[in-house]
N, CA, C, O and CB atoms as a CASP TS submission, in Angstrom:
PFRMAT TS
TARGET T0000
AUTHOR 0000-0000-0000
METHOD Language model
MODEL 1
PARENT N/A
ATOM      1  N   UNK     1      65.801  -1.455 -33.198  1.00  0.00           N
ATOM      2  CA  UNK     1      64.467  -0.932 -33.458  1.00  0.00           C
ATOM      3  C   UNK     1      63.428  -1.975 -33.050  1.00  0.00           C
ATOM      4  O   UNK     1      63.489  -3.186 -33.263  1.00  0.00           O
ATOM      5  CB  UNK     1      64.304  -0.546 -34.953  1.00  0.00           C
ATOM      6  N   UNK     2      62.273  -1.161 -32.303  1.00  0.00           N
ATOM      7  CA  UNK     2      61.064  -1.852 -31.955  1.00  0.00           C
ATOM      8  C   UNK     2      60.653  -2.222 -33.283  1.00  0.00           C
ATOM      9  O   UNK     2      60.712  -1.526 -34.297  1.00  0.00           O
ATOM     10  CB  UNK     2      59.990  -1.025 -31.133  1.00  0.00           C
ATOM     11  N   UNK     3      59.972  -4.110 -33.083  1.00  0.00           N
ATOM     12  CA  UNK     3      58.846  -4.320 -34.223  1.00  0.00           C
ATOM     13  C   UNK     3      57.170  -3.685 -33.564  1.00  0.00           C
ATOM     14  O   UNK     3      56.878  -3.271 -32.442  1.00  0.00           O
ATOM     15  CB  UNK     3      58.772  -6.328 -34.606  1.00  0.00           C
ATOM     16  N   UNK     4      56.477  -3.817 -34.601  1.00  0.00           N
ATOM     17  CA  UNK     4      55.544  -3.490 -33.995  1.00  0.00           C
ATOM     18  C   UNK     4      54.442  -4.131 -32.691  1.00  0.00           C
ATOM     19  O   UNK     4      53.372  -3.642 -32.329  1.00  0.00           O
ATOM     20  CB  UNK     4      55.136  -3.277 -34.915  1.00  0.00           C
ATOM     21  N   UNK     5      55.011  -5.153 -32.263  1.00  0.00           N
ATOM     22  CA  UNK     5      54.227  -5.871 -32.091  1.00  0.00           C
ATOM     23  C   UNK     5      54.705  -5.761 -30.544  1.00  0.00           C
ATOM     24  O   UNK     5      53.968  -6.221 -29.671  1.00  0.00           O
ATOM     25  CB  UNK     5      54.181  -7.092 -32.980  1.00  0.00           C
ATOM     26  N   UNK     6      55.893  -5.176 -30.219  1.00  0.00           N
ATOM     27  CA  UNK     6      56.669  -4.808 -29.007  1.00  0.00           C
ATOM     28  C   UNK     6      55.675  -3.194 -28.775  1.00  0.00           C
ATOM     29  O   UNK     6      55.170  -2.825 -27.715  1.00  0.00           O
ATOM     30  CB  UNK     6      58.738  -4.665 -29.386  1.00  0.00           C
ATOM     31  N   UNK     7      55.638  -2.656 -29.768  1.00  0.00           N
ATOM     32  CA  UNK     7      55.072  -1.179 -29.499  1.00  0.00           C
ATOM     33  C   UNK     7      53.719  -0.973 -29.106  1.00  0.00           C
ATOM     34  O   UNK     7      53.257  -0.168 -28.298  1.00  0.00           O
ATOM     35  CB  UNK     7      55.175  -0.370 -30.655  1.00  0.00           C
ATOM     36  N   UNK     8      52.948  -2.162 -30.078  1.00  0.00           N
ATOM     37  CA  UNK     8      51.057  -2.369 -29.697  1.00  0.00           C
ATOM     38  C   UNK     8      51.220  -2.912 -28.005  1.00  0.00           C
ATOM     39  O   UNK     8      50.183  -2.641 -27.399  1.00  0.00           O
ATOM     40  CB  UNK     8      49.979  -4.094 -31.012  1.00  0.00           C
ATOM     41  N   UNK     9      52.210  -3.569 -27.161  1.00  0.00           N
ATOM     42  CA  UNK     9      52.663  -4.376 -25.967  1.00  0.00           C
ATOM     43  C   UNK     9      52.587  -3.407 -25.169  1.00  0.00           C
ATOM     44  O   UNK     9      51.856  -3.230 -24.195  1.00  0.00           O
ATOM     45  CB  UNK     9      54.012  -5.094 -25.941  1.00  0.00           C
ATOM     46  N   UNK    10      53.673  -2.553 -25.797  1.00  0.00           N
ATOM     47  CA  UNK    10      54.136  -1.574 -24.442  1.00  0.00           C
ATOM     48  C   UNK    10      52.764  -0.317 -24.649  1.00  0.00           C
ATOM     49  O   UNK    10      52.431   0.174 -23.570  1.00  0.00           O
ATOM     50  CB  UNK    10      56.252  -0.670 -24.683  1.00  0.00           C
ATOM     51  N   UNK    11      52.047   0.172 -25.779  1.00  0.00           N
ATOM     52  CA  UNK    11      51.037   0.919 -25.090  1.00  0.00           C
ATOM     53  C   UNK    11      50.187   0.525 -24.879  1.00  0.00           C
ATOM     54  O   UNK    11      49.329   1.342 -24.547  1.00  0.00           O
ATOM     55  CB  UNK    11      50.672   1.773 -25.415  1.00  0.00           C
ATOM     56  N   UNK    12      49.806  -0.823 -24.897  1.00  0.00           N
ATOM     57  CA  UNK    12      48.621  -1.385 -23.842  1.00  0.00           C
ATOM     58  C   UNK    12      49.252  -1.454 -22.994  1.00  0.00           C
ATOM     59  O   UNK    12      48.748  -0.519 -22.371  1.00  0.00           O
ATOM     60  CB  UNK    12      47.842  -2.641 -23.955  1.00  0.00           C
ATOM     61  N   UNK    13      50.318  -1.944 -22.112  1.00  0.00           N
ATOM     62  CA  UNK    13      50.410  -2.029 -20.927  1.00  0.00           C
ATOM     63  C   UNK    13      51.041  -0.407 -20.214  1.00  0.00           C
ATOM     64  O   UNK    13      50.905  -0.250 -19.000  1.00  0.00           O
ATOM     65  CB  UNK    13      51.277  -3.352 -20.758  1.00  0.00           C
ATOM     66  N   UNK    14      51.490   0.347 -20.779  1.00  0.00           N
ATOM     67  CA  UNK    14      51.268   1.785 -20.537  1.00  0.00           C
ATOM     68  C   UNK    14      49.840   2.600 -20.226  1.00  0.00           C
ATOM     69  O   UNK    14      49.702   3.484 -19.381  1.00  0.00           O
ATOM     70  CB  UNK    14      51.769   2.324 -21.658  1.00  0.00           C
ATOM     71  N   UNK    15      49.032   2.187 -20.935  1.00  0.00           N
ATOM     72  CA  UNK    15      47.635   2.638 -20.897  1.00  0.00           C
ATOM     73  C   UNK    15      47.275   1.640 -19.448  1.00  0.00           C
ATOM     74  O   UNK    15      47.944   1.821 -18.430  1.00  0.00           O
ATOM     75  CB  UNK    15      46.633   2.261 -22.567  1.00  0.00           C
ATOM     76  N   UNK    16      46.631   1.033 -19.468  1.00  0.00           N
ATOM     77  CA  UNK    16      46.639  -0.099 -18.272  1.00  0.00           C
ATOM     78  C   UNK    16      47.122   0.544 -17.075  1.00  0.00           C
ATOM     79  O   UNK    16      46.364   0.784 -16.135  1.00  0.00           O
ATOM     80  CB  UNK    16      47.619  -1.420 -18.560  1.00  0.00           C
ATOM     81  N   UNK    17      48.877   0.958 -17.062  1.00  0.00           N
ATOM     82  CA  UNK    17      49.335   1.442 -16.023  1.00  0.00           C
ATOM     83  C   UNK    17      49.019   3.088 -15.793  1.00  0.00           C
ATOM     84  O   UNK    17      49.103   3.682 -14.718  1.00  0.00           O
ATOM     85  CB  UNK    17      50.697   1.080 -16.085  1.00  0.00           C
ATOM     86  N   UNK    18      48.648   3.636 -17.048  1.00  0.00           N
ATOM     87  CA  UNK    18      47.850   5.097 -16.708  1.00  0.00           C
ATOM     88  C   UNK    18      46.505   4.317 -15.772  1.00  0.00           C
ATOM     89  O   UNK    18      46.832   4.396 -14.588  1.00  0.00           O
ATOM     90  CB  UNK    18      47.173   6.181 -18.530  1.00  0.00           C
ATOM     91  N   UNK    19      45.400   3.744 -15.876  1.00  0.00           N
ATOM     92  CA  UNK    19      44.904   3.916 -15.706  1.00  0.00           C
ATOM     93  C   UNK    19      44.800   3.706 -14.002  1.00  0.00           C
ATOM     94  O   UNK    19      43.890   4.116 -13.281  1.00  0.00           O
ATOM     95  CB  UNK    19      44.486   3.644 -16.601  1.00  0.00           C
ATOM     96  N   UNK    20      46.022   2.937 -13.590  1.00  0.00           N
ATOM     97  CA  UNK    20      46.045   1.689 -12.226  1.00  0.00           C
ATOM     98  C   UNK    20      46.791   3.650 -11.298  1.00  0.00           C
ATOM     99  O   UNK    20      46.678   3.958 -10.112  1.00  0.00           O
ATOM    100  CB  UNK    20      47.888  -0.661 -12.523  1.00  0.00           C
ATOM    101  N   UNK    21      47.258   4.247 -12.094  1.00  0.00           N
ATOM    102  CA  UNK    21      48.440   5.646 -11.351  1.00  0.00           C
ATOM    103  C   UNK    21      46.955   6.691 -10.925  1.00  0.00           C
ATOM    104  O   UNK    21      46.870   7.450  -9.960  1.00  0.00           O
ATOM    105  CB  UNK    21      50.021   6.812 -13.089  1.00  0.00           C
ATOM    106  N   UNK    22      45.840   6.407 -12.043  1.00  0.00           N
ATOM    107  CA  UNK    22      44.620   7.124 -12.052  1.00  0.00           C
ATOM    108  C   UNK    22      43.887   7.280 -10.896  1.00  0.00           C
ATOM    109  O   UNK    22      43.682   8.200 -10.105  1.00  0.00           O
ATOM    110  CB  UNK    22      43.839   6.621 -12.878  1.00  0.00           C
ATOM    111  N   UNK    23      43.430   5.725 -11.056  1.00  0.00           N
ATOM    112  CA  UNK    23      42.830   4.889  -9.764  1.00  0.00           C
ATOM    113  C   UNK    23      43.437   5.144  -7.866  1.00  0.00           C
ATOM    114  O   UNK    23      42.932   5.210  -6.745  1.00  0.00           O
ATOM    115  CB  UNK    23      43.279   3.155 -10.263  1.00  0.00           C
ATOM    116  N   UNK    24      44.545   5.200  -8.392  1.00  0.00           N
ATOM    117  CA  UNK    24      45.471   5.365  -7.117  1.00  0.00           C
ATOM    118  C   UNK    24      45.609   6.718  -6.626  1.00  0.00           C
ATOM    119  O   UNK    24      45.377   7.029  -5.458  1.00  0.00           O
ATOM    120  CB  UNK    24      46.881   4.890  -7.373  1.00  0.00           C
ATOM    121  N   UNK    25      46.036   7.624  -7.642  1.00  0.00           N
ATOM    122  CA  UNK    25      45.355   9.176  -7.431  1.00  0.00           C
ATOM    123  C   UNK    25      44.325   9.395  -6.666  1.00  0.00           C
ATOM    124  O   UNK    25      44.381   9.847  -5.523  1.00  0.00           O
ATOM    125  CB  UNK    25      44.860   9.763  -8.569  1.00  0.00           C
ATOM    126  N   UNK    26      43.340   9.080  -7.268  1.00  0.00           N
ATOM    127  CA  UNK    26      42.058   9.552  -6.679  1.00  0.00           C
ATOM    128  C   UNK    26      41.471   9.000  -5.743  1.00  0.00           C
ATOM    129  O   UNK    26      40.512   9.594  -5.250  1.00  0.00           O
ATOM    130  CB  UNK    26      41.201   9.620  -7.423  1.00  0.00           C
ATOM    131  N   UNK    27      41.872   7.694  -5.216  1.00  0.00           N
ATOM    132  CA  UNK    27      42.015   6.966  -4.020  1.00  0.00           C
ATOM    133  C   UNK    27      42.336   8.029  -2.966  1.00  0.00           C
ATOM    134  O   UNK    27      41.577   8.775  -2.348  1.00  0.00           O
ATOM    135  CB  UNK    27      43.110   5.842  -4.136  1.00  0.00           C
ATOM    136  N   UNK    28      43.711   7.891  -2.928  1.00  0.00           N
ATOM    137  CA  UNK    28      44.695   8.751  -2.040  1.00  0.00           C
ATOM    138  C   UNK    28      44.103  10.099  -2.088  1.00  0.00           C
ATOM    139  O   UNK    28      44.197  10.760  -1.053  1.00  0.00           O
ATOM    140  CB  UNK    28      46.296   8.790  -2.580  1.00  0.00           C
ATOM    141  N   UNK    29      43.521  10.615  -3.082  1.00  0.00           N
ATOM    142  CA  UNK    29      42.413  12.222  -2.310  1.00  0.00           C
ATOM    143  C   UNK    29      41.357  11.574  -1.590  1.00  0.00           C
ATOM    144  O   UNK    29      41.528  11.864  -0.406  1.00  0.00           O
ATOM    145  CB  UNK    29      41.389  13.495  -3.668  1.00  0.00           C
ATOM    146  N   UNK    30      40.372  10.857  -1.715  1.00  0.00           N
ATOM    147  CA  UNK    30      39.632  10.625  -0.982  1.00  0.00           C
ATOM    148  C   UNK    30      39.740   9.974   0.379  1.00  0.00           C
ATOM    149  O   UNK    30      38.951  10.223   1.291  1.00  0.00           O
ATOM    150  CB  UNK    30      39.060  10.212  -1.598  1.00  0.00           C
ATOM    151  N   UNK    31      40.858   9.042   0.486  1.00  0.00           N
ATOM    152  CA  UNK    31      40.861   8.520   1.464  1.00  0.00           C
ATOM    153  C   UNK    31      41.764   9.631   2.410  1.00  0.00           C
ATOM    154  O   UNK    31      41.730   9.577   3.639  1.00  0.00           O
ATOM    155  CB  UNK    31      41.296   7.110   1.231  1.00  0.00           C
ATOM    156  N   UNK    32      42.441  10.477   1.788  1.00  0.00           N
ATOM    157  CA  UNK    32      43.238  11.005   3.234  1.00  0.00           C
ATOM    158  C   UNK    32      43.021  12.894   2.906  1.00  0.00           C
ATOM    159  O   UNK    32      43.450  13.716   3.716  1.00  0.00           O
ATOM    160  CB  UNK    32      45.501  10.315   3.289  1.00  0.00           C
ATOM    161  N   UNK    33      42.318  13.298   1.641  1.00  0.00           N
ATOM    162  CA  UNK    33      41.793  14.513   1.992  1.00  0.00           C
ATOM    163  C   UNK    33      40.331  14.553   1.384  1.00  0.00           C
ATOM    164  O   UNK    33      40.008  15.165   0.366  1.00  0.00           O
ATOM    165  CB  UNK    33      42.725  15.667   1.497  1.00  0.00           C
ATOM    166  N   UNK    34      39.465  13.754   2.233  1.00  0.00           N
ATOM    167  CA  UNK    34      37.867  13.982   2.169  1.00  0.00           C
ATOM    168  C   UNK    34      37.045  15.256   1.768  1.00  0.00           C
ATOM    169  O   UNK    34      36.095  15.563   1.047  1.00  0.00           O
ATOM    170  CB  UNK    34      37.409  13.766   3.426  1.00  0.00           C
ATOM    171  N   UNK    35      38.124  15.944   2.818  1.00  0.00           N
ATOM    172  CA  UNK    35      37.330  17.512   3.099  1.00  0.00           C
ATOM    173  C   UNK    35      37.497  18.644   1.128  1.00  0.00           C
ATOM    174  O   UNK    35      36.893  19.632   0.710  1.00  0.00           O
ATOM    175  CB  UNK    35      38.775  18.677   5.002  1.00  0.00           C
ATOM    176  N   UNK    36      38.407  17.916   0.625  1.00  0.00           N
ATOM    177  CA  UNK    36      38.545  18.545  -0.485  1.00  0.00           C
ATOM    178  C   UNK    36      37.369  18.289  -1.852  1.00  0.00           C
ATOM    179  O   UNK    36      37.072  18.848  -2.908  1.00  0.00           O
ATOM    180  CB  UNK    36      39.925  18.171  -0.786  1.00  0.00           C
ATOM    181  N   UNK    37      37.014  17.249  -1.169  1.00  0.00           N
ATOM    182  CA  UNK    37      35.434  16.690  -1.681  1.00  0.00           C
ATOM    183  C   UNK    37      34.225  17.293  -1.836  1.00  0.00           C
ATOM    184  O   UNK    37      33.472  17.158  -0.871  1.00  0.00           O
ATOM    185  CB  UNK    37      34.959  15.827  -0.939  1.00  0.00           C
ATOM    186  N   UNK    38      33.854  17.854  -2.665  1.00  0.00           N
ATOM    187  CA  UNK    38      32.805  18.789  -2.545  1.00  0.00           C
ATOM    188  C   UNK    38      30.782  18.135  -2.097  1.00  0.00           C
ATOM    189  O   UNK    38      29.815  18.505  -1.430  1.00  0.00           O
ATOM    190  CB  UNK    38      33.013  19.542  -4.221  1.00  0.00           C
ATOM    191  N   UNK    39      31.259  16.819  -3.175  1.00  0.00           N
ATOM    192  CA  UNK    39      29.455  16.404  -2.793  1.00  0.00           C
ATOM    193  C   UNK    39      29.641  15.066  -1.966  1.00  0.00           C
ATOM    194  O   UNK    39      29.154  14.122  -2.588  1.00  0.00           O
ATOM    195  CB  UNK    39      28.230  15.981  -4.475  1.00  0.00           C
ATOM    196  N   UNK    40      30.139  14.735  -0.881  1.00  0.00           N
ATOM    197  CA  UNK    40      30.229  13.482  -0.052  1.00  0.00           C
ATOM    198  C   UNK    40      29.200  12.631   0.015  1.00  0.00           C
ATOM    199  O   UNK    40      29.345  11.525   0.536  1.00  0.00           O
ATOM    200  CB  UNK    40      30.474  13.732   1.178  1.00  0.00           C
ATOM    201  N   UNK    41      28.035  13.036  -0.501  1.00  0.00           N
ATOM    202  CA  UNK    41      26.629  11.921  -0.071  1.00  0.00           C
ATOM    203  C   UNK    41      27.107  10.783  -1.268  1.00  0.00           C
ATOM    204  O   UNK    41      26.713   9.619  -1.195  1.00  0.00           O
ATOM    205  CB  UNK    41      24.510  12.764  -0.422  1.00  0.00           C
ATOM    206  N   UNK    42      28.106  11.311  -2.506  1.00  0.00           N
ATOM    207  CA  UNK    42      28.030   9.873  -2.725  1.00  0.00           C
ATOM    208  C   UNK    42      29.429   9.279  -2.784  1.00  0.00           C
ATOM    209  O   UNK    42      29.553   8.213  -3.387  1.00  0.00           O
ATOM    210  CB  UNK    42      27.257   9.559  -4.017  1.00  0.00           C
ATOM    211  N   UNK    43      30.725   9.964  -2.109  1.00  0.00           N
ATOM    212  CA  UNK    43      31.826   9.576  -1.851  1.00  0.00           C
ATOM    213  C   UNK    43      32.053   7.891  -1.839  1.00  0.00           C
ATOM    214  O   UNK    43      32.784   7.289  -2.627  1.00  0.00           O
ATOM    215  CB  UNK    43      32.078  10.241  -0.681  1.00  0.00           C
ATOM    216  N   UNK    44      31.085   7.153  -0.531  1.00  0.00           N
ATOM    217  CA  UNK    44      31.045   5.576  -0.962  1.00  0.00           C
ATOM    218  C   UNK    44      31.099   4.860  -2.780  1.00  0.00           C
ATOM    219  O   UNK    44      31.921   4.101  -3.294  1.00  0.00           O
ATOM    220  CB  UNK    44      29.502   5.123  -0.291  1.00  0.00           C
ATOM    221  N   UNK    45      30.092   5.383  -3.240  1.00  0.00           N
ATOM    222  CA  UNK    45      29.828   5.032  -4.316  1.00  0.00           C
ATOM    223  C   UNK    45      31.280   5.360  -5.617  1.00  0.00           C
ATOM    224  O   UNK    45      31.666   4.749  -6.614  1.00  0.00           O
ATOM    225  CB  UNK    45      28.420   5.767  -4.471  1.00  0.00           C
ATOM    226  N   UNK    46      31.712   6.615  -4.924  1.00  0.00           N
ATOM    227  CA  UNK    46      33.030   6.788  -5.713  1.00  0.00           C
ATOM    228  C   UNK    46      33.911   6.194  -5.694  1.00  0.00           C
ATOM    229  O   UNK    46      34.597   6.058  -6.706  1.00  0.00           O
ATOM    230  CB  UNK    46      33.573   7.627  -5.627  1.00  0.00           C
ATOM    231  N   UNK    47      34.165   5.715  -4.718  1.00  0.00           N
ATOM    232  CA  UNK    47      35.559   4.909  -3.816  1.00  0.00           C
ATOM    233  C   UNK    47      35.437   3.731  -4.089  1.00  0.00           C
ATOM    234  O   UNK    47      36.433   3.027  -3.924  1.00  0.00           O
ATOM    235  CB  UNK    47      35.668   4.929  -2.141  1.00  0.00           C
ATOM    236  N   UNK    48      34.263   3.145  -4.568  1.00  0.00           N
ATOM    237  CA  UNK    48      33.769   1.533  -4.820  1.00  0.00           C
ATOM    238  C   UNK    48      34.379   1.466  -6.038  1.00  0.00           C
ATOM    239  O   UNK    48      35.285   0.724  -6.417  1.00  0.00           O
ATOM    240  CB  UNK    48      32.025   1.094  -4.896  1.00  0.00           C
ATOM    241  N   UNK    49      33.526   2.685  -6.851  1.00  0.00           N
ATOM    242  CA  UNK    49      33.577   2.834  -8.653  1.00  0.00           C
ATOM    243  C   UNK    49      35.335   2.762  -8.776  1.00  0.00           C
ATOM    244  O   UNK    49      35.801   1.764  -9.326  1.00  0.00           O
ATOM    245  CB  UNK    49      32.742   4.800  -9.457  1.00  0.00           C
ATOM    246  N   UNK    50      35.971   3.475  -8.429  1.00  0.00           N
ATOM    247  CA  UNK    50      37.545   4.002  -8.493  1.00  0.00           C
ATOM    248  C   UNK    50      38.288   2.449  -8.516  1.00  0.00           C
ATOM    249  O   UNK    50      38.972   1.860  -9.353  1.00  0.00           O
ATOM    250  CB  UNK    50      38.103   5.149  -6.865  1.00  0.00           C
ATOM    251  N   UNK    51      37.717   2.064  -6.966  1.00  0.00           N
ATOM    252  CA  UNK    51      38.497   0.757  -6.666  1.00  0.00           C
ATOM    253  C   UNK    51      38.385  -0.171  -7.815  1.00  0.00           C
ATOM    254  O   UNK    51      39.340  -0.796  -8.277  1.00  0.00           O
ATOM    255  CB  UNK    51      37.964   0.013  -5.366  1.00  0.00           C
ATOM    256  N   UNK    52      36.542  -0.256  -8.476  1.00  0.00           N
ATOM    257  CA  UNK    52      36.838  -1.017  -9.289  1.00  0.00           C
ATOM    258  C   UNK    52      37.596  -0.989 -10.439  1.00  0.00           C
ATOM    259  O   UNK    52      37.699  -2.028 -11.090  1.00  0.00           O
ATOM    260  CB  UNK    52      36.073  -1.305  -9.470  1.00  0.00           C
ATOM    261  N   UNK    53      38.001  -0.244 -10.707  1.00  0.00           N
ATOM    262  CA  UNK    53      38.938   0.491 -12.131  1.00  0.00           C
ATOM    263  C   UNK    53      40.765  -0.093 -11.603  1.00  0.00           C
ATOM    264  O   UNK    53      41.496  -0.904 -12.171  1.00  0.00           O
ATOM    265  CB  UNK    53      38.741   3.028 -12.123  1.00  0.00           C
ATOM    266  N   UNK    54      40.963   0.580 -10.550  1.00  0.00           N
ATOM    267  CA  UNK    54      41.790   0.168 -10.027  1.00  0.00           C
ATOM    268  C   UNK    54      42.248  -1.824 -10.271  1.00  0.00           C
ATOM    269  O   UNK    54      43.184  -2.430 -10.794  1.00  0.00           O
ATOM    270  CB  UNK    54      41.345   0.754  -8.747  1.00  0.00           C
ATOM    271  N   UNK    55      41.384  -2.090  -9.783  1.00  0.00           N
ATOM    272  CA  UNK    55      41.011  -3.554  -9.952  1.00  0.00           C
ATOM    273  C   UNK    55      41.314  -4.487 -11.556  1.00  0.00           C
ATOM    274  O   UNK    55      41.810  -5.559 -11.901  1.00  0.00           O
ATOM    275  CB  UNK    55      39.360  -3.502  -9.642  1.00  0.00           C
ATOM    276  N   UNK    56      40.860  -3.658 -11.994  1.00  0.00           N
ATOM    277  CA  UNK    56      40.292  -4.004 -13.468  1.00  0.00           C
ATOM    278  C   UNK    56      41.679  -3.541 -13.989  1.00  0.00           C
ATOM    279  O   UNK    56      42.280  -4.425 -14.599  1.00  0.00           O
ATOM    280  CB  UNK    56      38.715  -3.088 -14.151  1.00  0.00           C
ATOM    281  N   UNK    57      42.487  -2.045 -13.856  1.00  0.00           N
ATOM    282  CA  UNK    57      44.003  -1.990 -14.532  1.00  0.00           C
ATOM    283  C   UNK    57      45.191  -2.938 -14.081  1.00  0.00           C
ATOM    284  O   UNK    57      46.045  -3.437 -14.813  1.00  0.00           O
ATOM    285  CB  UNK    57      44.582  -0.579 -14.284  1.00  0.00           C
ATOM    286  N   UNK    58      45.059  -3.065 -12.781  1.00  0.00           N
ATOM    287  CA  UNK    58      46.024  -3.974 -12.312  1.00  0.00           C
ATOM    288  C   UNK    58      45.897  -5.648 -12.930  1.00  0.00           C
ATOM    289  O   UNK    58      46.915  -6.023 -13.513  1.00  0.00           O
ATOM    290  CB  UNK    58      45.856  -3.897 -10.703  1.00  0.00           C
ATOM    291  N   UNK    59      44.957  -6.481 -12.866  1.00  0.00           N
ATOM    292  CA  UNK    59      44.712  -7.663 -13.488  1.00  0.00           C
ATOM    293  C   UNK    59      44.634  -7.811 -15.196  1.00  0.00           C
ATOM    294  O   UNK    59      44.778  -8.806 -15.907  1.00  0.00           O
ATOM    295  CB  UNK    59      43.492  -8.039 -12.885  1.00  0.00           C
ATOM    296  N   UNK    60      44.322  -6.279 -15.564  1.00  0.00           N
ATOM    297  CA  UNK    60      45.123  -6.347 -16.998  1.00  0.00           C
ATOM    298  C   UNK    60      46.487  -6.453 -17.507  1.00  0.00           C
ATOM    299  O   UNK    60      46.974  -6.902 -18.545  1.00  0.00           O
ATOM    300  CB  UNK    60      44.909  -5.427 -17.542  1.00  0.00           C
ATOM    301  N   UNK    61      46.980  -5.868 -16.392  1.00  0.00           N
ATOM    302  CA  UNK    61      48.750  -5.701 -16.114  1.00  0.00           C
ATOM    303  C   UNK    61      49.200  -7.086 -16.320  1.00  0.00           C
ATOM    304  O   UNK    61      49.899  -7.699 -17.128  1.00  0.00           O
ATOM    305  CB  UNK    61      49.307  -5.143 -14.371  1.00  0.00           C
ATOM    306  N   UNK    62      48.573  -7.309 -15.351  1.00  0.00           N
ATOM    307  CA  UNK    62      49.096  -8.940 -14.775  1.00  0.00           C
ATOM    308  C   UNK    62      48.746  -9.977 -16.208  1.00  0.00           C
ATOM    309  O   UNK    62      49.564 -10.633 -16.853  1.00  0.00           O
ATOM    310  CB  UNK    62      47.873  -9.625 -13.024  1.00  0.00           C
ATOM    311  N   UNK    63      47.503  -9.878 -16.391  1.00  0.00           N
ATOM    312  CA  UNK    63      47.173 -10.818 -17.645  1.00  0.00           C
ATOM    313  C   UNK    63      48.237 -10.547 -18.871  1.00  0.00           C
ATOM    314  O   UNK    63      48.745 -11.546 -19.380  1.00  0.00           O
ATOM    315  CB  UNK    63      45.540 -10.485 -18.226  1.00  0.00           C
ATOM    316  N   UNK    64      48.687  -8.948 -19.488  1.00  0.00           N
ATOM    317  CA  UNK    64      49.405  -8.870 -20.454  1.00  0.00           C
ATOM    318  C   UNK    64      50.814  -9.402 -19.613  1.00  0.00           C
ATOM    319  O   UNK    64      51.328 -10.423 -20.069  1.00  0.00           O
ATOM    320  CB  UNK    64      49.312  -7.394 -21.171  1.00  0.00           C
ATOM    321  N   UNK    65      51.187  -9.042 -18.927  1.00  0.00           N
ATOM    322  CA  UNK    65      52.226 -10.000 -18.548  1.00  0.00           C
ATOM    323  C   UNK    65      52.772 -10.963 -18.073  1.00  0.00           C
ATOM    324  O   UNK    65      53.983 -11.166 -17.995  1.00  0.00           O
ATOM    325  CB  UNK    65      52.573  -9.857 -18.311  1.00  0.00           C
ATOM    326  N   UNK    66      51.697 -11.788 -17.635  1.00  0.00           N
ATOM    327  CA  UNK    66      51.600 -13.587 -17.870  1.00  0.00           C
ATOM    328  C   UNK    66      51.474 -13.988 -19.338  1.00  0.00           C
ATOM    329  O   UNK    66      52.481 -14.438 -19.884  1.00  0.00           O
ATOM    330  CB  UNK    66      50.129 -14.327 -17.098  1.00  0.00           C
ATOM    331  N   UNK    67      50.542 -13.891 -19.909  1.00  0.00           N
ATOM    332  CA  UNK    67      50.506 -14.067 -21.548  1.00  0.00           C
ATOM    333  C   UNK    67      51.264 -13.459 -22.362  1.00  0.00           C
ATOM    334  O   UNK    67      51.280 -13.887 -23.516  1.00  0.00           O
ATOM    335  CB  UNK    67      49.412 -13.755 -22.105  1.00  0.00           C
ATOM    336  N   UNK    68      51.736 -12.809 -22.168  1.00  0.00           N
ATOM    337  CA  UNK    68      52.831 -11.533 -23.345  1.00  0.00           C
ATOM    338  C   UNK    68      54.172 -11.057 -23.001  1.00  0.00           C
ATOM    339  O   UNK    68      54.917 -10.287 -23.606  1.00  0.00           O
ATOM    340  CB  UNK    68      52.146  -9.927 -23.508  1.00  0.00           C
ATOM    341  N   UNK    69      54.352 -11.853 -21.598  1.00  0.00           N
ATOM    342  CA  UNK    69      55.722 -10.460 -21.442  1.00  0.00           C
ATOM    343  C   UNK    69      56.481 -10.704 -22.914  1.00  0.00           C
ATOM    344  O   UNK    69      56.421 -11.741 -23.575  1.00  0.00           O
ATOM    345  CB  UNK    69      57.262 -10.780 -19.746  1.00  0.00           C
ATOM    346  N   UNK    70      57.168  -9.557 -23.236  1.00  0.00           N
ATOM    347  CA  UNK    70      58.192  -9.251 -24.277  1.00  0.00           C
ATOM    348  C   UNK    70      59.341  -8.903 -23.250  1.00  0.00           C
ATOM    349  O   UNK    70      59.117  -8.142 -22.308  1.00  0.00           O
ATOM    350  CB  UNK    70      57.757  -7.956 -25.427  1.00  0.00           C
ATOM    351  N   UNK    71      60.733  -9.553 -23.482  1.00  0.00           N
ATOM    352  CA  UNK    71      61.952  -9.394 -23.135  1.00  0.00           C
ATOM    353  C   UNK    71      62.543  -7.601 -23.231  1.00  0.00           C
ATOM    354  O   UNK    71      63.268  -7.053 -22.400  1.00  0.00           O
ATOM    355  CB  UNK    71      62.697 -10.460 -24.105  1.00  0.00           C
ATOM    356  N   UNK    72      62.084  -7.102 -24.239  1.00  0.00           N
ATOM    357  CA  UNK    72      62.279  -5.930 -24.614  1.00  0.00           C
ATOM    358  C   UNK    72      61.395  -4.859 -24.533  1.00  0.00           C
ATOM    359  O   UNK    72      61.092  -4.075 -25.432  1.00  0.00           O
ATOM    360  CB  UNK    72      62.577  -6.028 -25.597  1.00  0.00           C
ATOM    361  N   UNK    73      60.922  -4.895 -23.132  1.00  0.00           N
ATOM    362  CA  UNK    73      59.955  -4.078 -23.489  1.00  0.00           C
ATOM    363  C   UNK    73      60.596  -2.753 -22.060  1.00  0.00           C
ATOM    364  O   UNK    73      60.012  -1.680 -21.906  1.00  0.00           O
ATOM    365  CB  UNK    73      58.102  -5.001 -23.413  1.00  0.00           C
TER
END
């Protein structure tokens, strides 16, 4: 049995990795089906915003698992 402290681990870094699968989603529509895009005037601005999220889940990843890995997780 998980303690808790393995369980608070694994759904932050679950959440984190929802958010990096998110980021990457909606990447991959924009970058390779545009046309499914309905308001493009601000597509740039989306793709920036996305990336930065993207950005921001992955280096959380990385931080909980430089500082935290758990063996058991």
């Amino acid at each position: 049995m998980m303690n808790s402290d393995n369980l608070f681990y694994r759904a932050a870094l679950k959440s984190f990795e929802a958010q990096r699968e998110e980021a990457i989603a909606t990447l991959e529509l924009y970058f390779h089906h545009g046309v499914a895009i309905a308001d493009h005037s601000q597509i740039l601005n989306e793709i920036k915003n996305w990336t930065s999220k993207l950005a921001s889940a992955q280096e959380n990843i990385k931080v909980l698992k430089e500082f935290f890995y758990m063996d058991n997780y």
